[in-house]
N, C-alpha and C positions, 0 to 999 in steps of 0.2 A: 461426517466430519465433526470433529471438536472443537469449537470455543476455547480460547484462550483470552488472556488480556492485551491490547495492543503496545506496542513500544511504548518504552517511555519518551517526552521531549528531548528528556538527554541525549537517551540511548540514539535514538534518531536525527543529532545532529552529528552523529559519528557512523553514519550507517554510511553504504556505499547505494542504497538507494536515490539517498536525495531525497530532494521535495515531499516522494510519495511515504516514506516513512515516519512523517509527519501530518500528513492531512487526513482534514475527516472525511474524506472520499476512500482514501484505501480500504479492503480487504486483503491481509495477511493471508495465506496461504502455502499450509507446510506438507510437502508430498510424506508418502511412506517410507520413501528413504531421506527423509531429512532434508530437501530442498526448500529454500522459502520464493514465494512469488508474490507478487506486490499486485494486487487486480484492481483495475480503477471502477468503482461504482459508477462514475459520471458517463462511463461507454453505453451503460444500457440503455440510455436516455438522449445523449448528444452523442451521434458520431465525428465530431472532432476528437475524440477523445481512443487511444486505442486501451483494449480491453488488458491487455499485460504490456504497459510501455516498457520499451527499452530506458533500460539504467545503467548510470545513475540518473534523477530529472532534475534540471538545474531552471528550468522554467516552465511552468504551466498555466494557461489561462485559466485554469479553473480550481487551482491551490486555494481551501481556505485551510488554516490552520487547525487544528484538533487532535486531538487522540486518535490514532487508528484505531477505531473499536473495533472493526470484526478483525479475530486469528481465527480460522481454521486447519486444522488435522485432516491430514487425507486415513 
């Protein structure tokens, strides 16, 4: 997989993700055919949390705000 840079705040208050295209819990995730998936970092740790939530997230108990730093390329 490749590394990319995460959304911008901007971009991600226009995304149809929600919440998770803004937090620093995401991992971006782009298939080979061009699909993007949103994985929550905080599922490996807390199972509250599911590992590709349904979107868009309009609340989450574990939102903090940040850069999504990881993108990857499938």
């Amino acid at each position: 997989m490749m590394a990319h840079d995460g959304p911008s705040r901007q971009a991600a208050s226009h995304t149809p993700a929600g919440l998770c295209a803004s937090c620093r819990h995401v991992r971006v995730v782009e298939s080979d055919r061009g699909s993007i998936f949103y994985q929550c970092r905080r599922a490996a740790t807390d199972a509250r949390f599911a590992r590709y939530p349904a979107l868009p997230v309009r609340w989450c108990p574990g939102y903090e705000p940040g850069a999504g730093e990881d993108r990857a390329g499938g």
